[in-house]
N, C-alpha and C positions, 0 to 999 in steps of 0.2 A: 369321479368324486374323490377317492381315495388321493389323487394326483394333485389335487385340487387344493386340498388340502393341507397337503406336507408341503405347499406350494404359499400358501398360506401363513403355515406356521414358520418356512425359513423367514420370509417379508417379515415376521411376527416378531420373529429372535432380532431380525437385522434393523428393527426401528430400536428393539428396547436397547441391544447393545452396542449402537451409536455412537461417535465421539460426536458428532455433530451432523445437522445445525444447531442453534439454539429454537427449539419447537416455540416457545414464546412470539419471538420474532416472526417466525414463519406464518403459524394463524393470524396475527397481526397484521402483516403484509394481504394475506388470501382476504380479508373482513374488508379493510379499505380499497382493494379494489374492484370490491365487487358491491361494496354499498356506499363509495365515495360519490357525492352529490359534484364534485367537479365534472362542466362538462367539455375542458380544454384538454382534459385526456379522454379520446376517441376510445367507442368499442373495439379499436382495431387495438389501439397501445394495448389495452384491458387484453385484448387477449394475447398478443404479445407475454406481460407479465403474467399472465395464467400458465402460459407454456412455460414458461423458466421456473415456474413452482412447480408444476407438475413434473414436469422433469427432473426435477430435483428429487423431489421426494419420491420417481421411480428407481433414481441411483442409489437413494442411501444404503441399502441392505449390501449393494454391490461394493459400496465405499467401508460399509461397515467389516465384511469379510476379508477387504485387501488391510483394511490398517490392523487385525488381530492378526492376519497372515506373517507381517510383518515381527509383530509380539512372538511368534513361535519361531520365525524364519530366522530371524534375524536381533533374536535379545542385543547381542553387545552392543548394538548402536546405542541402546542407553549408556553406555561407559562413557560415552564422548562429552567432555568440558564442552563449557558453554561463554564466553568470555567477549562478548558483545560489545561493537563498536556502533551506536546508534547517530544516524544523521537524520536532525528533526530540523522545522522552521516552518516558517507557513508554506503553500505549494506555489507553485509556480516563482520561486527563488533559487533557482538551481540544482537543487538538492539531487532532480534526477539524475543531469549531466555530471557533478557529483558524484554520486553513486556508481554510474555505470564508469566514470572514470578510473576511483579507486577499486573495482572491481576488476578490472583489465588487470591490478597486478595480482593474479595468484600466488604470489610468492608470501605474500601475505595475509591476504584476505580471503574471504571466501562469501561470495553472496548466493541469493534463490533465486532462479529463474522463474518468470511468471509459469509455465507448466508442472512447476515443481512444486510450486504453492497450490495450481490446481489438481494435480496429482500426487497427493503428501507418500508415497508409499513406494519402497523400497523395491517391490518385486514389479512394479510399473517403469519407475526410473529406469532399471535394468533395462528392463523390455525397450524400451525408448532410445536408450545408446545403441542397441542391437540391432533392431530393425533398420532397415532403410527407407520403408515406409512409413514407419513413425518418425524417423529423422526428418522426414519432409513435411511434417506436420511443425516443426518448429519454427517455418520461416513465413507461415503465415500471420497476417497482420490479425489484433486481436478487435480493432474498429472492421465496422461494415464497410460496404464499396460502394455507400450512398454518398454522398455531395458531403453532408455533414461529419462522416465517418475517414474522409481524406482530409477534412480540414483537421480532424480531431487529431488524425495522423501526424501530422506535419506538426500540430501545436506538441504533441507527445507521442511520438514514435514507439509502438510496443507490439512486438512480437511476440510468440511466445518463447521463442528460446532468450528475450531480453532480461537483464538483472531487473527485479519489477521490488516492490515494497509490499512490505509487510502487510498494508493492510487488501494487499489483494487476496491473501488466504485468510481475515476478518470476514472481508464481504463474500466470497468464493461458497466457503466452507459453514461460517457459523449465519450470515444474513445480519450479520448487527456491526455496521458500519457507514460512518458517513458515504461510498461509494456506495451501498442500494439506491442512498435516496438518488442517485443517477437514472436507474432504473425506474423507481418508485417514487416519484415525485410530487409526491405529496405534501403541501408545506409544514401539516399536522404532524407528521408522520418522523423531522428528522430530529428534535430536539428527541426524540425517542432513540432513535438508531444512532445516533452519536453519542449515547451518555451511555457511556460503559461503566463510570462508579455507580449508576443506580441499581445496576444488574444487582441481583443478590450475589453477598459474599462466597456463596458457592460454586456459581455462575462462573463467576470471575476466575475464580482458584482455576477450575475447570477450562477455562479460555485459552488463559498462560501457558498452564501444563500441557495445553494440549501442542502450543504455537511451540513452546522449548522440544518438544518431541520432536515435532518439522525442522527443527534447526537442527537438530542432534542425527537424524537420519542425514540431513543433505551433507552435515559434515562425515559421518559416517564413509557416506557413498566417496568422499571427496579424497579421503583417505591420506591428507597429509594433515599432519597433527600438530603443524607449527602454525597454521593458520586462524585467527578470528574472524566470527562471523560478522557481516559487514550488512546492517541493516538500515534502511529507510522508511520512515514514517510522519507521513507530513499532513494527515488528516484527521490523527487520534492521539492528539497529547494527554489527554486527561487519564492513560494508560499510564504515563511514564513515571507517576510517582510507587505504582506498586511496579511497575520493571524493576526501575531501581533497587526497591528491596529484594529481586527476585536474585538482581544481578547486582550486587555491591562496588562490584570494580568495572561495574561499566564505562568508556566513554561516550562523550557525549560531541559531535561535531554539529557547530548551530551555524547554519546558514541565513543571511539578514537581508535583507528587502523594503525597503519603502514598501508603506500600504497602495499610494500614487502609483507602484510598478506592478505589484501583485496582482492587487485586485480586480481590475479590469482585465487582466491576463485570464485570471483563475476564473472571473464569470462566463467568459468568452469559452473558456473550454469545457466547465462544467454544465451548460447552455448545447454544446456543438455535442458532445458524449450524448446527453439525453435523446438528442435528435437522431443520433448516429444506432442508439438502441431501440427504440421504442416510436422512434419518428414523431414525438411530440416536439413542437419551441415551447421550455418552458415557462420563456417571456411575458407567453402566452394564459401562465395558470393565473388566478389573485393570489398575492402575498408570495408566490416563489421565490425572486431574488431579493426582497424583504428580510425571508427566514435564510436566505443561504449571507447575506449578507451580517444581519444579526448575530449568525451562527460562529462567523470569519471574526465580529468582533472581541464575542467570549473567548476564542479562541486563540486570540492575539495575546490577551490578558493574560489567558492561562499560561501561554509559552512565556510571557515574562516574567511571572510569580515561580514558576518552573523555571529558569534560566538564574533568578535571583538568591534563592529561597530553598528550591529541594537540590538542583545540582550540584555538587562538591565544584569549589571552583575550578583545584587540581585534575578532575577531571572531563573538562571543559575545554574545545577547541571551538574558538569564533572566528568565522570566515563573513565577509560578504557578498552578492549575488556580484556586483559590477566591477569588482576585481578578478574574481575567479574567470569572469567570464573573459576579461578584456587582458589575465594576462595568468593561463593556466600553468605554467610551470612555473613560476614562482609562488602562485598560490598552494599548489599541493607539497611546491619544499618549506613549506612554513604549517600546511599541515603534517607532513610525516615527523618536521624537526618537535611538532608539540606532541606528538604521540610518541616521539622513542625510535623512529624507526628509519631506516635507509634506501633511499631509493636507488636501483641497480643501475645498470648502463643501460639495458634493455629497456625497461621500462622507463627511462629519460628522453630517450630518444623515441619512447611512442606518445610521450605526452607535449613532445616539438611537434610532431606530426599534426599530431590533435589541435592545436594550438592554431598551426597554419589555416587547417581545415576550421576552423571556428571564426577566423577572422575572412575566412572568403566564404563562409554561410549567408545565403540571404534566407529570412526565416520562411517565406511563400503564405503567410498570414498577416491580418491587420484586425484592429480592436476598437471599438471604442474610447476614447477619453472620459475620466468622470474623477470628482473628487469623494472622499466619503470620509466622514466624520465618525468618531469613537475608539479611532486605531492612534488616540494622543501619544499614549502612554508608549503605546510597543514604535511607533516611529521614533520617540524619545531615545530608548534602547539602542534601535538603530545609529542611530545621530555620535550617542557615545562610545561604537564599537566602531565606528568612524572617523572618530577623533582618539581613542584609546583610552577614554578616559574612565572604561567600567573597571570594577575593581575585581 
């Protein structure tokens, strides 16, 4: 009883002093799937999603202990600048091959590996480099080895040791991001998990400060102090006007896409993910690709009103998807030449390599065609970062 107890009371300490999930989200999530009248997600998905909340909430106290561990272990990591280079734009526009590109050079950047966003904590990272057995956890794939989970592969390739985005430690860690509704597919459910300004303002404070912590440890770990962090976030713009304040001298690199090329990309994959988690076709729910559609339109909006409006323009690098792709070294010597910076020898000659290998890729996937209306404004955009004529 007595064991019992003090067994009790640690769980007790380790929910109240949590940096995360967000508990709002969480009961949110447990409510709809257990009283959601949809019957295109199976008892089996259901319990599927039961098992990732459960589990969840049997780690936290364990999650809670390693992130104060760190607070005692390891204070100076808070000393570390934070001086962020964010690459936004809608998904399936590059942004990834992007990302992992300019992350290949650590002479200047420095990004988060998808296990480092699932393990934010310092005396774990350690243990990961050390081990040989935790080494060999990094070259697994993070899709399943179902049909859907190798397509999802090929459509987006991620490991865990791969340079992954930002909003993999949103949905990981707090539950309130456009990727649960992956998981959680609920059409009700993602106008909710993607509106992060409705969070309450303390919510919010709480989010950031937690996410700058995670960057401030991995640079820590990274230990060269000439480097900025090299971030990706291509599912949650409506964060980037309090970034901005967070990070005043942020850059900003925008990757540009026809909706024509996007969006039939982006349905096919957010479609192939759900299937590969949960083994639902979402196709399959009423109103699905309606809400994930709808969702892609405000979201269009927002990244233009955001590109026009709150970004400094000085701080602004615009690329587009079918250059980048079709002719990678001169796209990233027009990105480093807008950012200040110098590409070496080394890292020239791995981005010819890259280059060859990209032009004799075949992708081992195919998509639908479809046209979709309300994306006027941001193809407009498009059109003029094309012609050069934004100001």
């Amino acid at each position: 009883m007595i064991v019992l107890t003090i067994l009790l009371l640690i769980y007790g300490l380790g929910f109240l002093f949590s940096p995360f999930p967000y508990w709002r989200t969480y009961g949110l999530l447990w409510r709809t799937l257990l009283f959601s009248k949809n019957s295109a997600i199976s008892p089996k998905a259901r319990f599927i999603e039961a098992q990732y909340l459960f589990f969840h909430a049997l780690l936290v106290p364990i999650a809670t202990l390693l992130w104060h561990l760190d607070e005692w272990l390891y204070p100076q990591y808070r000393q570390q600048s934070v001086s962020p280079i964010f690459i936004i734009g809608q998904p399936r526009s590059g942004t990834t091959f992007l990302h992992r590109t300019l992350a290949a050079d650590r002479d200047h950047f420095r990004a988060i590996r998808h296990i480092e966003w699932r393990f934010p904590f310092i005396s774990v990272q350690k243990w990961l480099s050390r081990s040989k057995y935790a080494r060999s956890l990094l070259t697994r794939s993070y899709w399943s080895n179902s049909p859907a989970g190798q397509i999802a592969s090929k459509m987006h390739p991620n490991r865990l040791s791969d340079w992954e985005e930002d909003g993999i430690f949103f949905e990981e860690r707090f539950l309130h991001h456009f990727f649960i509704f992956l998981r959680f597919p609920y059409p009700q459910l993602l106008t909710y998990l993607d509106n992060y300004p409705a969070l309450p303002q303390k919510v919010q404070d709480h989010i950031l400060e937690t996410h700058r912590r995670v960057i401030q440890k991995v640079l820590y770990l990274n230990g060269n102090p000439n480097v900025r962090y090299l971030s990706k976030e291509v599912s949650s713009h409506n964060k980037f006007p309090k970034l901005l304040e967070l990070y005043p001298d942020a850059k900003f690199i925008f990757s540009f896409r026809h909706s024509t090329g996007f969006m039939d990309s982006l349905l096919a994959l957010v479609r192939y993910s759900t299937m590969s988690k949960i083994g639902v076709d979402p196709l399959e729910i009423d109103g699905w690709e309606e809400a994930v559609v709808e969702r892609m339109r405000q979201d269009s909006q927002y990244l233009v009103k955001f590109c026009n409006e709150y970004a400094p323009a000085d701080q602004q690098v615009r690329t587009l998807f079918h250059q980048f792709t079709e002719d990678i070294v001169a796209t990233i010597e027009s990105v480093y030449s807008q950012l200040g910076l110098t590409i070496s020898d080394t890292y020239r000659q791995h981005l010819q390599t890259l280059h060859r290998d990209q032009v004799e890729r075949e992708s081992g996937y195919s998509y639908d065609k479809s046209e979709y209306s309300g994306f006027e404004e941001f193809d407009a955009l498009v059109e003029q970062v094309q012609s050069g004529t934004v100001k």
